[in-house]
N, C-alpha and C positions, 0 to 999 in steps of 0.2 A: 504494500500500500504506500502510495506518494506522501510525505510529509505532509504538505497541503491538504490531503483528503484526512490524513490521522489527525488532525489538527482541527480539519472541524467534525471529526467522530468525538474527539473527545469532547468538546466545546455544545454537543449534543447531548453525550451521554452525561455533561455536567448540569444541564439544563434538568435531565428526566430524573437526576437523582435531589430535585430541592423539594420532590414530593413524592406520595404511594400512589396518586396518581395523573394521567396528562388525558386532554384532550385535544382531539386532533380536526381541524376545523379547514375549512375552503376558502379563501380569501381571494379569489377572483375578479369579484366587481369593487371591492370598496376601495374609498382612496385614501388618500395619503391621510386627509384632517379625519375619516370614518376611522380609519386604524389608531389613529393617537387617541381619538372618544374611546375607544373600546382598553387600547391600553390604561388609560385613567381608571375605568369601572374598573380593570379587571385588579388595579394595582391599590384601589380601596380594600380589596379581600385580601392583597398580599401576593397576588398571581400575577403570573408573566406570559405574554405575547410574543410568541417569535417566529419568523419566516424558515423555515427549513428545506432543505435540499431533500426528495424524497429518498434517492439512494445513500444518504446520510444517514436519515433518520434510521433506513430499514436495518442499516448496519450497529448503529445506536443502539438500536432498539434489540437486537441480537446482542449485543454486550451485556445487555442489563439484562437478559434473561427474561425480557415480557413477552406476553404474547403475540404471534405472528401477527404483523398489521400489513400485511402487503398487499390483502387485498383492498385495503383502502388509501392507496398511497399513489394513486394517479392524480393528476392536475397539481393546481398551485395549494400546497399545504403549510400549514402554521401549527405549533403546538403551543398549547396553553398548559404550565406547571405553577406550580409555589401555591404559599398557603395553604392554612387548617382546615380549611373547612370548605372539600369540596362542593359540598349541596351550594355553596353560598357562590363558589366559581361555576358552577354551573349556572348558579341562576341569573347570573351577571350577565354571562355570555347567552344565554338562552335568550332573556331579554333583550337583549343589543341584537341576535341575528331577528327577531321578531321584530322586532321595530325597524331595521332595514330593511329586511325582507332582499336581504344580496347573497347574504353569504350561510353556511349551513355547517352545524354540527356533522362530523364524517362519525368520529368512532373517539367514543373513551375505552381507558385503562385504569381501573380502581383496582390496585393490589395484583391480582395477576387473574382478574376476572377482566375481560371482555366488554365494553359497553355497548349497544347499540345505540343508536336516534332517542328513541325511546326511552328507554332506563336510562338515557342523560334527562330527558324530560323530565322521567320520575324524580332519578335524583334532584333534578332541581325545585319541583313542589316539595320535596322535605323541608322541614323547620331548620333554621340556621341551628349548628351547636350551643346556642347561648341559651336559645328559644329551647331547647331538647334540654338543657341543662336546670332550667326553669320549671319545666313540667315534671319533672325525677324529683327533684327536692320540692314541688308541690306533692306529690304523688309519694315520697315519703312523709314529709309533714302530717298529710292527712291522717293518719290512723290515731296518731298523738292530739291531735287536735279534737278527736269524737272523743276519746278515752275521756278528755277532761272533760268537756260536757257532758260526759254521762257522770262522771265521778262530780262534776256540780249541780247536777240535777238533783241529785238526792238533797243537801243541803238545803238549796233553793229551795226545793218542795214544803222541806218542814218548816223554813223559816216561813214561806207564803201559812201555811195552814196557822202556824201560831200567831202570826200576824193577822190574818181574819176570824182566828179564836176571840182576839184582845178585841177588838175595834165591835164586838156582838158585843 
C-alpha cells in the first residue's frame, strides 16, 4: 500500500475509533453552506462530519473489524462519528436530511450490528440518554415514594378520625 493511501486509512480508521458507532450518509446534492449547517447540529451532540474516499473507508473499515459495508459504498459518501449519544446523532442528522430532503441516510454501524434506513429512524425517535436517565430514577423513585404514602396514611387516618371525634 502507497504511503498516501496508509495515510489516509489510518486518518479513517482514526475517525471510526472516536465512537461504537458511524453513520454512513450520501452527500451528493448539498452544498458547501448545507454541509457546514449540518456540521454545526451535528457538533452540538459532539459528532463529526467527514467526506470519505469509498475505497478508504472499505479498507478502514476492514481494520477495525466492522461489518462489511460494501454494499453501500457507491457514490459520494460521508461518515458521521463522535459523541455519547447516538439516538441524539441520529436524530440530528435525521432531521437535517428531512428538512433538505437532498441527501439520505445509507447504512449505520452500532457496535458490530448493522443498521439499516430504518432502525436509524428508530434509533433516532429514542429519548436522548439524559431523557432515559430521567425516566430510570423516576421509575426507581417510585416504589419509595407509595411506600411513604401508605406508611402516612395510616397516621393521617387516625389523626382525621380524632380530629372529627373533638370538633362533635
Amino acid at each position: 500500500m502507497r504511503t498516501e493511501k496508509k495515510y489516509l486509512v489510518d486518518e479513517v480508521v482514526t475517525h471510526l475509533s472516536k465512537s461504537d458507532y458511524v453513520f454512513l450518509t450520501n452527500f451528493e446534492r448539498i452544498t458547501v453552506e448545507e454541509t457546514e449547517e449540518l456540521r454545526g447540529k451535528l457538533s452540538d451532540q459532539g459528532a463529526e462530519f467527514h467526506v470519505v474516499k469509498n475505497s478508504i473507508l472499505n479498507v478502514a473499515a476492514k481494520d477495525r473489524d466492522m461489518p462489511d459495508l460494501a454494499d453501500w459504498l457507491a457514490g459520494p459518501t460521508a461518515i458521521v462519528v463522535g459523541g455519547n449519544d447516538p439516538s441524539g446523532v441520529a436524530q440530528a442528522l435525521r432531521s437535517f436530511c428531512k428538512s433538505k430532503e437532498k441527501n439520505e441516510v445509507k447504512v449505520g454501524v452500532l457496535g458490530d450490528q448493522t443498521l439499516t434506513e430504518g432502525d436509524v429512524k428508530i434509533l433516532a425517535d429514542l429519548p436522548s440518554i439524559e431523557v432515559l436517565k430521567g425516566q430510570l430514577l423516576g421509575l426507581l423513585n417510585t416504589p419509595a415514594t407509595q411506600m411513604v404514602s401508605v406508611l402516612n396514611a395510616v397516621p393521617t387516618s387516625v389523626v382525621n378520625v380524632l380530629k372529627a371525634h373533638a370538633d362533635k
